[in-house]
C-alpha positions in Angstrom: 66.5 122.3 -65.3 66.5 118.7 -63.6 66.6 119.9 -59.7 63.6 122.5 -61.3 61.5 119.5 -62.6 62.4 117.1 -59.5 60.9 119.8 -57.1 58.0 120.6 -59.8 57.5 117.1 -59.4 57.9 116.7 -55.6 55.2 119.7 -55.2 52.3 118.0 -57.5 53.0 114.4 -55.3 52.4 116.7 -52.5 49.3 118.2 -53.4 47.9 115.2 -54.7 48.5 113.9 -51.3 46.9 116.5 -49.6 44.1 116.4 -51.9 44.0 112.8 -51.4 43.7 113.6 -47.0 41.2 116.3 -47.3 38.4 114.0 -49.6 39.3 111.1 -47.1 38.3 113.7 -44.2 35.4 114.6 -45.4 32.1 113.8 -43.2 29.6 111.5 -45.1 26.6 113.2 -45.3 24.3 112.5 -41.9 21.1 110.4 -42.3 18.4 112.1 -40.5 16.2 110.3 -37.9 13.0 112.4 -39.0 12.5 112.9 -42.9 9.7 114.3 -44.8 7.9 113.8 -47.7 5.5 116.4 -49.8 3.5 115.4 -53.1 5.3 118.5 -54.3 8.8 117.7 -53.0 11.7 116.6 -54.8 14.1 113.6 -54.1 17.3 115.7 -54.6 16.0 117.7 -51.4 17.3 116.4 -48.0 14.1 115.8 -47.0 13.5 117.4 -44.0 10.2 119.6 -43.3 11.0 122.6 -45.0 12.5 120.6 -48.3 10.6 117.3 -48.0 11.8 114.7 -50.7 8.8 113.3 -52.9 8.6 109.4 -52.8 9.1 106.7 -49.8 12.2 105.5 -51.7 13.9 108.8 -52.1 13.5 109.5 -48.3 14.4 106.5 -46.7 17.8 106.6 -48.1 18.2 109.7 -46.2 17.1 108.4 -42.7 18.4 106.7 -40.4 17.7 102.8 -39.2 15.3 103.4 -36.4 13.9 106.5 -37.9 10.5 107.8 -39.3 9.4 109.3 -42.3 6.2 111.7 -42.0 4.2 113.1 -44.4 3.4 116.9 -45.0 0.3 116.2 -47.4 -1.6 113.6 -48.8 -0.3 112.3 -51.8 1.0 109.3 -54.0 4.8 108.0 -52.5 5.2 105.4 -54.7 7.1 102.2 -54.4 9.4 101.4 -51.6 11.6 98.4 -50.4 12.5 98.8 -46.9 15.6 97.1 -45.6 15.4 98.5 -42.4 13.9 99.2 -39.0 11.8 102.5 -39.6 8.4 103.9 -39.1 6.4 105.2 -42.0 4.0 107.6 -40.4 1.5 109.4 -42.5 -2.4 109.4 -40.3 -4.1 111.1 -40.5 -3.4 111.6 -44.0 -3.8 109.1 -46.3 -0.4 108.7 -48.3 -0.7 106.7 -51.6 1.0 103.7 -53.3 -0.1 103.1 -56.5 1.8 100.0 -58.2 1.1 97.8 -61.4 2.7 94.9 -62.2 4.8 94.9 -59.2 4.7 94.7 -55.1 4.0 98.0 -53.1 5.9 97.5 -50.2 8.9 95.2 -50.2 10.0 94.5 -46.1 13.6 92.8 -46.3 14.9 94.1 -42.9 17.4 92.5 -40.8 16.0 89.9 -38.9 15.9 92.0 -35.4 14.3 95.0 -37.1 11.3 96.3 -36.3 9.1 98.7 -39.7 5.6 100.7 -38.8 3.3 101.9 -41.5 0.9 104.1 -40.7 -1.8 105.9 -42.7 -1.4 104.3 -46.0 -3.9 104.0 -48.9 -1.9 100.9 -51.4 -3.7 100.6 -54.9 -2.8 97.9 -57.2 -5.3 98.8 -59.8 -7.5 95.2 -60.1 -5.6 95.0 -63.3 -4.2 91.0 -62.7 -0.5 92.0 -63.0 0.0 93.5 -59.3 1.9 91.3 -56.8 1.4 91.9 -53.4 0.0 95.1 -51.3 2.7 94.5 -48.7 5.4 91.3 -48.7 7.3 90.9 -45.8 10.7 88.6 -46.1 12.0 89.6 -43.5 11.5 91.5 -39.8 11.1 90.6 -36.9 8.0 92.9 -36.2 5.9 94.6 -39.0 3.0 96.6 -37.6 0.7 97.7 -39.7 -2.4 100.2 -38.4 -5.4 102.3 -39.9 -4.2 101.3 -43.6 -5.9 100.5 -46.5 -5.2 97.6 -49.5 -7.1 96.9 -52.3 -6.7 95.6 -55.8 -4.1 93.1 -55.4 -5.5 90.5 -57.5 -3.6 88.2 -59.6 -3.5 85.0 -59.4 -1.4 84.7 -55.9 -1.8 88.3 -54.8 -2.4 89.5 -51.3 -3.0 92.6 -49.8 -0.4 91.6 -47.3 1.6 88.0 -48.0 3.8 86.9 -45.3 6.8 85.0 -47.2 9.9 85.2 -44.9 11.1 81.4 -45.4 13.1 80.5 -42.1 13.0 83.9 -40.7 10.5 84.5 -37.5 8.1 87.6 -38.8 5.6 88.7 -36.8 3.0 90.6 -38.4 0.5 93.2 -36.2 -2.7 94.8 -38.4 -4.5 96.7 -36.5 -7.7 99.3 -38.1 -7.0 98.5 -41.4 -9.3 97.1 -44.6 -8.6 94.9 -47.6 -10.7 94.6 -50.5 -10.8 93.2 -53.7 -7.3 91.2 -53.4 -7.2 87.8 -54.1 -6.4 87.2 -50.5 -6.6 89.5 -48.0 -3.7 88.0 -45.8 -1.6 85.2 -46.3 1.1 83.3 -44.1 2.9 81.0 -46.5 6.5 81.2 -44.9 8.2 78.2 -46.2 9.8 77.4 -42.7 6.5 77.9 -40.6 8.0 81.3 -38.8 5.1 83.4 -40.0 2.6 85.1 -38.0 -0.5 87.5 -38.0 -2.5 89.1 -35.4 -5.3 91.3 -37.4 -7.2 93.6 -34.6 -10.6 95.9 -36.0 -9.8 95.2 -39.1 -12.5 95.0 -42.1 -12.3 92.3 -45.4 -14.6 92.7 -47.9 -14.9 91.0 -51.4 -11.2 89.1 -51.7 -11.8 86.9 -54.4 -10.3 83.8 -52.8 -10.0 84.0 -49.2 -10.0 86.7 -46.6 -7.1 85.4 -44.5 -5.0 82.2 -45.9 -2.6 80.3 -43.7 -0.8 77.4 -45.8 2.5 75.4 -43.9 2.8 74.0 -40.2 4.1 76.7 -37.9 2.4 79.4 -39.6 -0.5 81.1 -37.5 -2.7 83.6 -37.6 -4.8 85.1 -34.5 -7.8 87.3 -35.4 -10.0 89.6 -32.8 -12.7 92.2 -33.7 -12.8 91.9 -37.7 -15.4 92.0 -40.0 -15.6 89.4 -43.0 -18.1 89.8 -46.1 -18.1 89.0 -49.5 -15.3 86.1 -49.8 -15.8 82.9 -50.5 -13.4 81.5 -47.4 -13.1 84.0 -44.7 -10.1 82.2 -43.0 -8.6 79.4 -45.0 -6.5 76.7 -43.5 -3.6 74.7 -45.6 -1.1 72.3 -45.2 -0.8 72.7 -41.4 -1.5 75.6 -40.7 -3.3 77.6 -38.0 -5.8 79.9 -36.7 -7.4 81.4 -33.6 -10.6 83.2 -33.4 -11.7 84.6 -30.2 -15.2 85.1 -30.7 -15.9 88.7 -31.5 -15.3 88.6 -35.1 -17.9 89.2 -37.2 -19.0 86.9 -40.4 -21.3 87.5 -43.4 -24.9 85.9 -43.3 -24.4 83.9 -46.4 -22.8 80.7 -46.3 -19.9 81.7 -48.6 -18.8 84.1 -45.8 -18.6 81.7 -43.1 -15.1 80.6 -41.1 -13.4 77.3 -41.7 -12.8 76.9 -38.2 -15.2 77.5 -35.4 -14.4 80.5 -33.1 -12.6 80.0 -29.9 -15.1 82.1 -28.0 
């Protein structure tokens, strides 16, 4: 009965060995460097094109750094932080964020990476409560083109707010519009690494200013943008500051003029 048990025994060690080797073998599921996203999709899908997942979030845990996410339809994506280099990729469609109380799009990315959106509509429902449209702590290079922001208007809000402390971020808008945020863009890294370049870009009613730079070594460059309806279009603080190169466009009232005069 003892040598019976002993090798009853031996045989369940073994198998719980073996059990133990095969779940250690096991492949991790892939990320994917393309994902997809469908307003009728479903985040327990593995996103690809022909079982897209349904929100931003639930999609870029499935790709890979580097990757993109596309869109299949126009819809609402919700939320996302991103926390690493990827592309968001949804023109010409329009995808939509709608957020309250809270930021759209949080960037905390290694400090090499590199994030693209593309083709998004971000809401935050003029409501006072939403933070930010887009706030970057940390990239290297955030790109943001043919995008719309609006709504972002409590009391510190911004469409896009550039807050990466000692980390250099670099921000590119190109084609995009911002109204009705309490500031359109602002640059307010607290170690003076932050950045804008805003190309074609439209601001119209921001209730404060339509581009705020606040701390030395914060900058912002603009080209080709049209300001209305704000009561600063580009507001300067605490060192910061600014280059215009001539070909922006300003309001006819005196509330829409620059606080600086164009570099021509």
């Amino acid at each position: 009965m003892k040598i019976v048990r002993k090798a009853m025994l031996s045989l369940v060690a073994a198998f719980g060995v073996m059990l133990t080797l095969g779940l250690t073998a096991a492949p991790a599921q892939a990320q994917a460097t393309r994902t997809w996203v469908s307003g009728v999709g479903d985040d327990v899908n593995p996103c690809s094109r022909t079982a897209p997942c349904k929100t931003f979030a639930g999609a870029i845990s499935k790709t890979a750094a580097g990757g993109e996410i596309n869109c299949l339809d126009a819809g609402s994506f919700g939320a996302v932080t991103i926390t690493k280099s990827i592309t968001i990729k949804c023109d010409p469609l329009q995808a939509g964020i709608l957020v309250s109380g809270t930021n759209a799009i949080i960037i905390n990315a290694p400090a090499d990476a590199r994030v693209v959106l593309q083709g998004l509509d971000i809401e935050g429902f003029s409501n006072g409560s939403s933070l930010n449209g887009v706030r970057v702590l940390s990239a290297r290079d955030v790109i943001i083109i043919d995008s719309q922001i609006r709504g972002f208007n409590s009391a510190t809000s911004a469409g896009i707010s550039i807050d990466s402390g000692t980390v250099k971020a670099r921000v590119t808008v190109l084609d995009s519009t911002f109204v009705g945020n309490t500031m359109g863009i602002q640059v307010i890294s607290s170690g003076g690494q932050g950045s804008v370049k805003v190309i074609d870009s439209v601001f119209a009613n921001n209730t404060t200013a339509s581009i705020r730079v606040s701390g030395a070594g914060n900058s912002a460059a603009i080209t080709g943008n049209a300001f209305y309806g704000s009561p600063k279009a580009l507001e300067l603080l605490a060192g910061g500051t600014a280059q215009s190169f001539g070909d922006n466009a300003f309001g006819t009232v005196a509330t829409d003029a620059p606080t600086v005069t164009p570099l021509g």
